[in-house]
Each structure stands twice: as C-alpha cells, then as structure tokens.
N, CA, C and O atoms as CSV, one atom per row, in Angstrom:
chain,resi,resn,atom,element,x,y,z
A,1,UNK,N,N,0.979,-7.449,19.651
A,1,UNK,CA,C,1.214,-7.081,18.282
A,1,UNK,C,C,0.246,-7.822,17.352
A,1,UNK,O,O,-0.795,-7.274,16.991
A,2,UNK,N,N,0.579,-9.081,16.954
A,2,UNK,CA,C,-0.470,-9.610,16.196
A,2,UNK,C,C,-1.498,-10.743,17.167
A,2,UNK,O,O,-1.211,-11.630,17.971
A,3,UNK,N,N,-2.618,-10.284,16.711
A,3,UNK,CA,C,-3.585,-11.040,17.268
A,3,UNK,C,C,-4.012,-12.298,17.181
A,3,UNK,O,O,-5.218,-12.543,17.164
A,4,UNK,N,N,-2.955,-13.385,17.105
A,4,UNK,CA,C,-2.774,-14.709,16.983
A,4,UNK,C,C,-3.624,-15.297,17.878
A,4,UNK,O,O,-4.527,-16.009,17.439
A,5,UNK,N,N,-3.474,-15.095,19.266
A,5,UNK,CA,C,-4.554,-15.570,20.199
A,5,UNK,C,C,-6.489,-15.624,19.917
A,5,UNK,O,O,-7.307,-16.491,20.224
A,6,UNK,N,N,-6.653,-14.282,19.212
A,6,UNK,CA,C,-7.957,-13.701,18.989
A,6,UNK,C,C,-8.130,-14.523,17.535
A,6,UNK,O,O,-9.196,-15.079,17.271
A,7,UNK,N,N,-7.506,-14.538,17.034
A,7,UNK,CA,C,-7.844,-15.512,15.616
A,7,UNK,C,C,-8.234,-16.812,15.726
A,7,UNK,O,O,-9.256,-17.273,15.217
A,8,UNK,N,N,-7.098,-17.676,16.665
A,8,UNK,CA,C,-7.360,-18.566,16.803
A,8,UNK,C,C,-8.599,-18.974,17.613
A,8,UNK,O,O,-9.103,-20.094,17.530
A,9,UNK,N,N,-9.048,-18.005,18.390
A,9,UNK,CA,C,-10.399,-17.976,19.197
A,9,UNK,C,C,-11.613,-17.848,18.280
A,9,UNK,O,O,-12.713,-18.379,18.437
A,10,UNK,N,N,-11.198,-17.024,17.267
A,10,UNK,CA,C,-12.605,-17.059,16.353
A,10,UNK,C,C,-12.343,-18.406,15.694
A,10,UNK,O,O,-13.238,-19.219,15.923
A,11,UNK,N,N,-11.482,-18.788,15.039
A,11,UNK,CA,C,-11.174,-20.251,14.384
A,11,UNK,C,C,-12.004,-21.471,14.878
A,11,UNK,O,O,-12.547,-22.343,14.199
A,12,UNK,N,N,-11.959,-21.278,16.545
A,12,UNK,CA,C,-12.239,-22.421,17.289
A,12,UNK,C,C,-14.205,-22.234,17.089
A,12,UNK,O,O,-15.112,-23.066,17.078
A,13,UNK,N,N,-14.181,-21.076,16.989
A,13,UNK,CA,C,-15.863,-20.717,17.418
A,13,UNK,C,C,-16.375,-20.418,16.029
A,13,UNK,O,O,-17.541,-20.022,16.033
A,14,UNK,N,N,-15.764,-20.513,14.760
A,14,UNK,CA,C,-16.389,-20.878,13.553
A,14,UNK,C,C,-16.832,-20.099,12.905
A,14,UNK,O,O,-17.761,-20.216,12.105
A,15,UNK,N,N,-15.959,-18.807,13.282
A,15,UNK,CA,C,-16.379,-17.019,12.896
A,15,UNK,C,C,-15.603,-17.084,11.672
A,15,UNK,O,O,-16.356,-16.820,10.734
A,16,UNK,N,N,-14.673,-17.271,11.360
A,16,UNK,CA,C,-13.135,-17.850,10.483
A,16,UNK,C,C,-13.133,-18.993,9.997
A,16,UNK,O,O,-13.603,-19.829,10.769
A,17,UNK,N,N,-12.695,-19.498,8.737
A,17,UNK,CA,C,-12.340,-20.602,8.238
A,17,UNK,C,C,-11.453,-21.074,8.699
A,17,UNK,O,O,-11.544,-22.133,9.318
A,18,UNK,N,N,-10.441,-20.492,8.551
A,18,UNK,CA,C,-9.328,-20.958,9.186
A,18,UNK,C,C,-8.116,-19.842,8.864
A,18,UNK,O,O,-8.187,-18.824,8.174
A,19,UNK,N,N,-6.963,-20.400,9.618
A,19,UNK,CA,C,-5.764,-19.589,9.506
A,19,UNK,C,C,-4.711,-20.251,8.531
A,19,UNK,O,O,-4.452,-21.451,8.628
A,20,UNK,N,N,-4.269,-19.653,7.839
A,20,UNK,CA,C,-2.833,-20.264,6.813
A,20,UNK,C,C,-2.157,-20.604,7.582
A,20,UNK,O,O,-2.079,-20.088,8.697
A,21,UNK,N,N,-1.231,-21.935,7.031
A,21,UNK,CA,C,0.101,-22.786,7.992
A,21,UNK,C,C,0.936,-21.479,7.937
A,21,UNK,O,O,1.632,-21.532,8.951
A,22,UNK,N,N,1.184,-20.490,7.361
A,22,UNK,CA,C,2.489,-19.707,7.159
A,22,UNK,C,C,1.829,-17.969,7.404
A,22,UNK,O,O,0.810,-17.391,7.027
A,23,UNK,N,N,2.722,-17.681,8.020
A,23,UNK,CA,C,2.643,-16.262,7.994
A,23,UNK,C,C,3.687,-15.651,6.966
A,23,UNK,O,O,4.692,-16.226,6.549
A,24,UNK,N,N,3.237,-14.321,6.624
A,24,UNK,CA,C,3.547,-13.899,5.225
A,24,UNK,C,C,4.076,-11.956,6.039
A,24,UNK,O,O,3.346,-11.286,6.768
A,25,UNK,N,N,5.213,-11.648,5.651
A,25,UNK,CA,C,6.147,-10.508,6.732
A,25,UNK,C,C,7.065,-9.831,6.133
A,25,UNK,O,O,7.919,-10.408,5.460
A,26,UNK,N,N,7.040,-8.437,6.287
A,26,UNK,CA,C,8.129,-7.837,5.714
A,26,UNK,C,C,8.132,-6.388,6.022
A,26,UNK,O,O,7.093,-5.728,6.045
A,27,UNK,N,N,9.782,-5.700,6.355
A,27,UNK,CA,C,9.600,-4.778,6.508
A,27,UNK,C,C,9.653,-4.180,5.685
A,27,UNK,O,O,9.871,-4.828,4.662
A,28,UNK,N,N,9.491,-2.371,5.439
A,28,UNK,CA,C,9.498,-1.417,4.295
A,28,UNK,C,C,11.223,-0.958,4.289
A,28,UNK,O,O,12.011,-0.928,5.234
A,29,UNK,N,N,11.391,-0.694,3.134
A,29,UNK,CA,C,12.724,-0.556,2.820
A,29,UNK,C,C,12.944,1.202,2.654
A,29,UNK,O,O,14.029,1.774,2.759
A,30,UNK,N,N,11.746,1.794,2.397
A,30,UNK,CA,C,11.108,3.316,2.846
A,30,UNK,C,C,12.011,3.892,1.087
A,30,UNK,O,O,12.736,4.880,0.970
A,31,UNK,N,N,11.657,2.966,0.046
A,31,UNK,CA,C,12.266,2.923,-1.109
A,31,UNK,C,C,10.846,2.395,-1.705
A,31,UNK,O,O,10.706,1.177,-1.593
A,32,UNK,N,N,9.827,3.056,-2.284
A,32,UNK,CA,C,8.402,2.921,-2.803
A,32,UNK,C,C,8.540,1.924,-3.891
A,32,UNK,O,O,7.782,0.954,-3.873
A,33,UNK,N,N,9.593,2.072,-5.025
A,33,UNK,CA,C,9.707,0.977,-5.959
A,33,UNK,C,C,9.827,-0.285,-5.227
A,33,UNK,O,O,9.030,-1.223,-5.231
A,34,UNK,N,N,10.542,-0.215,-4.821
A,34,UNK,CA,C,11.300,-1.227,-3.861
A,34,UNK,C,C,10.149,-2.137,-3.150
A,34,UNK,O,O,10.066,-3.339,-3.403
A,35,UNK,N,N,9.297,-1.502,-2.273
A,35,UNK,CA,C,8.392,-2.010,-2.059
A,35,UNK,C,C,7.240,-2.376,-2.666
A,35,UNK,O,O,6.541,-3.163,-2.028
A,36,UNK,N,N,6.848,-2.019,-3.728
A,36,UNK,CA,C,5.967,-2.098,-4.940
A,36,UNK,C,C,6.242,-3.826,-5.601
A,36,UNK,O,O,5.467,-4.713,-5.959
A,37,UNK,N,N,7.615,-3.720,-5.534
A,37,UNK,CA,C,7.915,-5.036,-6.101
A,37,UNK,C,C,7.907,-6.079,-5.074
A,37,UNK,O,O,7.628,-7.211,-5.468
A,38,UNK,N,N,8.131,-5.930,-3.982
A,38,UNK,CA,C,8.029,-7.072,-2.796
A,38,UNK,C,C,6.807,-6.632,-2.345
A,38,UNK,O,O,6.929,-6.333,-1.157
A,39,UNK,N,N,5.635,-6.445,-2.756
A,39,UNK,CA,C,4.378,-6.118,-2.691
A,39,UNK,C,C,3.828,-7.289,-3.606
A,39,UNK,O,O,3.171,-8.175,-3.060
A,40,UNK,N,N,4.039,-7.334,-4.842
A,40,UNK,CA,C,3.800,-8.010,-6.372
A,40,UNK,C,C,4.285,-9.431,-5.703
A,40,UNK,O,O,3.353,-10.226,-5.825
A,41,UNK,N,N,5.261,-9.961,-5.126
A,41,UNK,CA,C,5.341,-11.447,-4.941
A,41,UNK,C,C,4.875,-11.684,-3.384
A,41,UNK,O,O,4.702,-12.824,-2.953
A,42,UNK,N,N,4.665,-10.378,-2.484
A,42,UNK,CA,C,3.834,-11.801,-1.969
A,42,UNK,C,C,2.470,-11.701,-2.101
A,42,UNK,O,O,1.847,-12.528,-1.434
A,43,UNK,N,N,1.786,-10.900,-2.794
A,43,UNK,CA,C,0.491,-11.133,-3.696
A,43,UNK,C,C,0.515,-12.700,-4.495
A,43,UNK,O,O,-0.415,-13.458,-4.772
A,44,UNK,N,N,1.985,-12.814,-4.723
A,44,UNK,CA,C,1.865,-14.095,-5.323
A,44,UNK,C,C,2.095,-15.214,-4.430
A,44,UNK,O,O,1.620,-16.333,-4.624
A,45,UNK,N,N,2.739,-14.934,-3.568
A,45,UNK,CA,C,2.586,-15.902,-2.172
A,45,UNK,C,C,1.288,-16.339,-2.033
A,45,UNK,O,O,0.787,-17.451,-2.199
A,46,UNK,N,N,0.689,-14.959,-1.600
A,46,UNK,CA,C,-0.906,-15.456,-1.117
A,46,UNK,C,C,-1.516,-16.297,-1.370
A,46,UNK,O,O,-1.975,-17.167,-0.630
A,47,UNK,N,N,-1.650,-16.102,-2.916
A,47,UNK,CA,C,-2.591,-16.388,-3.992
A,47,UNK,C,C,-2.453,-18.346,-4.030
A,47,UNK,O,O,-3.281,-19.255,-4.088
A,48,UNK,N,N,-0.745,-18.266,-3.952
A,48,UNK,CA,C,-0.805,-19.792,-4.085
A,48,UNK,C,C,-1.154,-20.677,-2.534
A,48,UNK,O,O,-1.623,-21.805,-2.379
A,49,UNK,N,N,-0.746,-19.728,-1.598
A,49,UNK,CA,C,-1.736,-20.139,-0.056
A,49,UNK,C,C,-3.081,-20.029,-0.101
A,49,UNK,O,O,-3.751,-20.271,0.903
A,50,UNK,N,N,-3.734,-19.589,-1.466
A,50,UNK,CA,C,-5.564,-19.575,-1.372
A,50,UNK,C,C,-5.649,-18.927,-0.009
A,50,UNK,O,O,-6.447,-19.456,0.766
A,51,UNK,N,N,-4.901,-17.764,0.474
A,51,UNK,CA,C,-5.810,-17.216,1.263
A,51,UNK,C,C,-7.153,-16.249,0.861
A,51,UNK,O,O,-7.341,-15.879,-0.299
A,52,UNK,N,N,-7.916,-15.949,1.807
A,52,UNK,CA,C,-9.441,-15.261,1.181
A,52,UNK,C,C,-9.065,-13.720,1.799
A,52,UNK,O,O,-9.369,-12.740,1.119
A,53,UNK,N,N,-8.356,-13.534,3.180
A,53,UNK,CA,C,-8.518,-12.243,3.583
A,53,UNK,C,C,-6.815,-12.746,4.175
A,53,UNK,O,O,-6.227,-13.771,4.523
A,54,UNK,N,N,-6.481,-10.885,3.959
A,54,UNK,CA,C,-5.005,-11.193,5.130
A,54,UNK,C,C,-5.596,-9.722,5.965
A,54,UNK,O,O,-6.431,-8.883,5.624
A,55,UNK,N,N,-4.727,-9.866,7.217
A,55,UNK,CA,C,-4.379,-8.944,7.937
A,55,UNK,C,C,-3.174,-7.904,8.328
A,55,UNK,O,O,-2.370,-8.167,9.223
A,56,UNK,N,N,-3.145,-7.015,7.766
A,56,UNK,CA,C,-2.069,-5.966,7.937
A,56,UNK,C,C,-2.049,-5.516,9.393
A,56,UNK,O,O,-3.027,-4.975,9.909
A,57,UNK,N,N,-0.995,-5.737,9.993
A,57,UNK,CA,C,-0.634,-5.428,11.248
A,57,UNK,C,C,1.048,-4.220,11.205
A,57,UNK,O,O,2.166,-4.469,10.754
A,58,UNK,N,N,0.525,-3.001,11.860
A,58,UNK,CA,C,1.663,-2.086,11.417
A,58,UNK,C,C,2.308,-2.674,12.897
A,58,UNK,O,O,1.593,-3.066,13.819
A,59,UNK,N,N,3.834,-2.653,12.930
A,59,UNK,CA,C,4.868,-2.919,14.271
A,59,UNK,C,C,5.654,-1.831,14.257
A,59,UNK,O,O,6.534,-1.693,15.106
C-alpha cells in the first residue's frame, strides 16, 4: 500500500530530504462538503509540518 520501504530507500540515498515524523490520513466520508473541510485542516497540518511534497496513496 504505501511505499514506506521505497521512501525510506531514497532518504538513505539522498534522492529525498527527508520524511515527516507523522503521517497525515483520512478516509472520504463520500459527502464533498464534508471533505472539502477536512481537506482545509490538514492543508493546515502540513503546512505547520513544513512539508515540501506529500503523497496521495488511494487504499
């Protein structure tokens, strides 16, 4: 599912800065507002993790 192994392999080999202490997760509530707004905070999650890129992984 998520490519935790392969990240951390580029991490080690200096392809990547690095990986955030926290992973950031959620499912869809299949309610578009709904998700719009738990869209908006963890944009604000991110932002205060200074991440540069995330990865969307569909499960």
């Amino acid at each position: 599912m998520f490519p935790l192994d392969r990240l951390r392999e580029l991490e080690a080999a200096n392809v990547i800065g690095g990986l955030a202490d926290d992973a950031v997760s959620f499912v869809t509530s299949y309610s578009a507002s709904r998700d719009i707004e738990r869209a908006a905070k963890i944009v604000v999650e991110l932002r205060r993790m200074a991440v540069d890129a995330v990865l969307l992984v569909p499960v």
